[in-house]
C-alpha positions in Angstrom: 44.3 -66.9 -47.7 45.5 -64.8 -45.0 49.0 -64.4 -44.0 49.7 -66.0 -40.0 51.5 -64.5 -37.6 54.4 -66.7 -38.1 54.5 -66.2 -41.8 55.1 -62.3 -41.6 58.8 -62.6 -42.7 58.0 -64.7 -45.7 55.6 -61.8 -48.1 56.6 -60.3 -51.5 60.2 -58.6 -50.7 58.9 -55.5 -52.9 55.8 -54.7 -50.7 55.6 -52.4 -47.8 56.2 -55.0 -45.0 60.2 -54.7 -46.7 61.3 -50.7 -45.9 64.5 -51.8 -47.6 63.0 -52.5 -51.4 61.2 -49.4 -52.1 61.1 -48.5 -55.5 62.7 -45.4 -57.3 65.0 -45.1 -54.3 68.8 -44.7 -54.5 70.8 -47.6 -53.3 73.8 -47.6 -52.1 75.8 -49.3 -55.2 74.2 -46.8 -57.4 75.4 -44.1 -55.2 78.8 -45.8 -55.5 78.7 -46.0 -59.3 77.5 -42.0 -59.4 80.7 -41.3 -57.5 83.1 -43.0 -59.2 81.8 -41.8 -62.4 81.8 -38.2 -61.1 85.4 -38.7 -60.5 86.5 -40.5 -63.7 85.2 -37.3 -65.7 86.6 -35.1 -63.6 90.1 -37.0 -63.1 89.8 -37.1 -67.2 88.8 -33.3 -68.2 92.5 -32.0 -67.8 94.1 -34.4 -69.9 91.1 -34.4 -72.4 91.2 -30.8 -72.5 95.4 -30.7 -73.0 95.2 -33.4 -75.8 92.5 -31.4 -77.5 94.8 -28.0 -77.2 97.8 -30.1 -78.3 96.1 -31.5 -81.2 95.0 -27.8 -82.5 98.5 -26.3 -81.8 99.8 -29.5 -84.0 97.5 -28.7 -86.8 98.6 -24.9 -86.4 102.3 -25.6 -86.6 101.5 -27.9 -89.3 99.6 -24.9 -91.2 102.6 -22.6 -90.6 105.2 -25.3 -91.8 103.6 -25.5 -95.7 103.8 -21.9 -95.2 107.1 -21.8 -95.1 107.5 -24.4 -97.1 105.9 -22.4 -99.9 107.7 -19.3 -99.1 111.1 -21.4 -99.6 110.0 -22.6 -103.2 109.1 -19.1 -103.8 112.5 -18.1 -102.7 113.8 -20.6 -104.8 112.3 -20.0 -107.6 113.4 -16.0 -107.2 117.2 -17.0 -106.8 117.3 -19.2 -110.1 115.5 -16.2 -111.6 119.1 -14.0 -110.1 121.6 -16.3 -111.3 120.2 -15.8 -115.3 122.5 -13.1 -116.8 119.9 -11.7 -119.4 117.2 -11.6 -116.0 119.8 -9.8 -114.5 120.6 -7.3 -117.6 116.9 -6.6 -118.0 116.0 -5.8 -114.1 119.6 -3.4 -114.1 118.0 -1.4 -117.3 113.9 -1.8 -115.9 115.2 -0.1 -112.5 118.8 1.2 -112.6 117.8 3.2 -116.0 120.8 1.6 -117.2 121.5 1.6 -121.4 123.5 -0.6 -123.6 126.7 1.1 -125.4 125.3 2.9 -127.9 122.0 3.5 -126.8 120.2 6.7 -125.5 118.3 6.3 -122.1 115.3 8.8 -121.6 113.3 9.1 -118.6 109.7 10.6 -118.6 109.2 13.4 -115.9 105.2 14.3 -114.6 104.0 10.4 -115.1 101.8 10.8 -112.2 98.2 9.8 -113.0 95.3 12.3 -111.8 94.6 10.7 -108.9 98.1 10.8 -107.4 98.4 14.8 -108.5 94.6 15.3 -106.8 95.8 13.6 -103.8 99.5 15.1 -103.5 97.2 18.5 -104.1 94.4 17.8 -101.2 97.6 17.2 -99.0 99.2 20.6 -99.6 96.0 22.4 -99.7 94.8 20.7 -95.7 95.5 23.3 -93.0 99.0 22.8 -90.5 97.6 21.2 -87.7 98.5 23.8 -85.4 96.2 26.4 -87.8 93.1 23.3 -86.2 94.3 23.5 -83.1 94.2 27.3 -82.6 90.5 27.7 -84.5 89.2 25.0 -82.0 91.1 27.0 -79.0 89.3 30.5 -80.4 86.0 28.7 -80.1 86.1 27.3 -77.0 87.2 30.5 -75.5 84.0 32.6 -76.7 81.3 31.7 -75.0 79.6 35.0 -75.7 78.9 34.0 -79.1 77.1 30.9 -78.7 74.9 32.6 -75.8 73.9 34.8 -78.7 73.2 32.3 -81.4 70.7 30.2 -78.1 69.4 33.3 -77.9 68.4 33.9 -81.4 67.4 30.2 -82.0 63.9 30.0 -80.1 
């Protein structure tokens, strides 16, 4: 059946007779729904991003807190160890060198193991900075030489 004149209003609203139904298009509610979704995520990325940085710093502060909690207990612990009389005696004599009445106190000279004496000897042994400084001055002002040694290279 063909469509009359007077029926021309009446067709399928999704074919071409209706230029506002095309398919695929953007309307205008999804355009509205786009927008206000654009500016929820943006109205929300500053206070997302402060609560994440808040959250980290809390975790951090948390971290350093049983840090210092431990170091407490270890101080603690250290003070208890002060307030024993014999700890006391025995650090005096272990540090202070210090000897009972009656008893002889000997300290050892030249306990230095081989490394220590190699190193305190590579020290004495290195050149005064100064004596570097000079050589590298002497160098750089004899340029004759190292025209020579180019010469003799090739």
């Amino acid at each position: 059946m063909t469509d009359a004149p007077g029926d021309a209003g009446q067709g399928d609203a999704s074919g071409p007779r209706n230029p506002k139904r095309r398919g695929g298009s953007l309307t205008g509610r999804a355009l509205i729904l786009a927008l206000v979704a654009v500016t929820l995520f943006v109205a929300l990325i500053v206070p997302v991003r402060t609560w994440l940085a808040q959250r980290a710093e809390i975790a951090q502060l948390r971290a350093d807190v049983e840090a210092v909690r431990d170091r407490v207990a270890d101080l603690q612990i250290q003070k208890e160890r002060w307030e024993d009389p014999a700890f006391v005696a025995a650090e005096a004599r272990r540090r202070l060198h210090f000897v009972l009445p009656g008893e002889i106190g000997y300290v050892t000279l030249g306990t230095q193991t081989a490394e220590e004496l190699a190193a305190e000897q590579a020290a004495s042994d290195a050149a005064p900075w100064y004596a570097a400084l000079w050589g590298a001055t002497q160098e750089v002002d004899s340029p004759a030489k190292e025209t020579a040694k180019k010469a003799e290279a090739p």
